[in-house]
N, C-alpha and C positions, 0 to 999 in steps of 0.2 A: 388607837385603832390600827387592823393589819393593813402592811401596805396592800392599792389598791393594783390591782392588774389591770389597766386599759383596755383590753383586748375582752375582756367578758363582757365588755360592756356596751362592744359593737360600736368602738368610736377608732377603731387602727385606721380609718379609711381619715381619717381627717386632714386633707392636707392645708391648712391654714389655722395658724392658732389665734383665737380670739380673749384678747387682754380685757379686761372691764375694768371700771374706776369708777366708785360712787359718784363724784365729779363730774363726770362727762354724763352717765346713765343713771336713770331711776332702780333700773331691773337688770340684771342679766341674763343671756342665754345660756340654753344649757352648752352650747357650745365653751361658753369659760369658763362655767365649772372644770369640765372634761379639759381643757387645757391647766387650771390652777391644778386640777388635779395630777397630769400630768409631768409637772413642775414640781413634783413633788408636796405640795399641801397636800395636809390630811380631815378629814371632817371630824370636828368633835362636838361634843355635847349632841342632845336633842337639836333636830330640827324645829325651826317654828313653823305651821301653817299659815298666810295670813289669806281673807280673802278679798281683792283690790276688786271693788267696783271702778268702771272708768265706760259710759256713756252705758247707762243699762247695762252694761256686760260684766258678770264677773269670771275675773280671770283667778287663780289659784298661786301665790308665791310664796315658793319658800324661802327662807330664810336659814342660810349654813351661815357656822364656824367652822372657820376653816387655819388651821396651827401650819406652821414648818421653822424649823430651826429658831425657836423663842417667837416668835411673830404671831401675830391674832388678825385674821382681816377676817371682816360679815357679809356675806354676799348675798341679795336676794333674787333668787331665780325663779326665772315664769315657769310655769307649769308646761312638760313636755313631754311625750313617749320616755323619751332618755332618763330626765327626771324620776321619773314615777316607777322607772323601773331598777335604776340607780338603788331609789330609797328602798324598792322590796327588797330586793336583791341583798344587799347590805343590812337588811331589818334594822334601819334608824328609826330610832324613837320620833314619833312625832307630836308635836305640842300646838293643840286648833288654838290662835288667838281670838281670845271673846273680843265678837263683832262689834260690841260694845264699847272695847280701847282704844276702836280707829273711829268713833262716829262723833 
């Protein structure tokens, strides 16, 4: 994929970078995206959609591939302005998981 430009993406202002670790967190924000991404990862493949019930609420997470220098890590990020606009913006494919494979 082309490199991304941070700056279109309305995240220059960020002064703190936020690391995630499946380990520590279920989800990420889109704040680590925006920092993995500025780290140079890049997104490949299809995004997945999934959608995470948690107390009657459903929330929207995606699920990136994300490549740099041989490396693979999966990050799943909450659904956000950033996000949503991220994925237009870049027209990634998106892939709904049947509600069916998480029940």
């Amino acid at each position: 994929m082309n490199d991304i430009q941070l700056a279109n993406y309305h995240v220059q202002y960020l002064d703190v970078t936020k690391h995630w670790h499946a380990e520590s967190q279920p989800f990420a924000g889109g704040d680590a995206l925006a920092t993995a991404l500025d780290e140079g990862w890049q997104i490949t493949g299809p995004v997945i959609r999934e959608d995470y019930w948690h107390s009657m609420r459903c929330v929207p997470i995606y699920h990136f591939t994300l490549t740099r220098e041989g490396k693979t890590q999966h990050i799943p990020v909450i659904s956000n302005p950033y996000v949503n606009r991220l994925i237009k913006q870049l027209n990634l494919e998106i892939i709904e998981q049947d509600a069916s494979a998480t029940a």
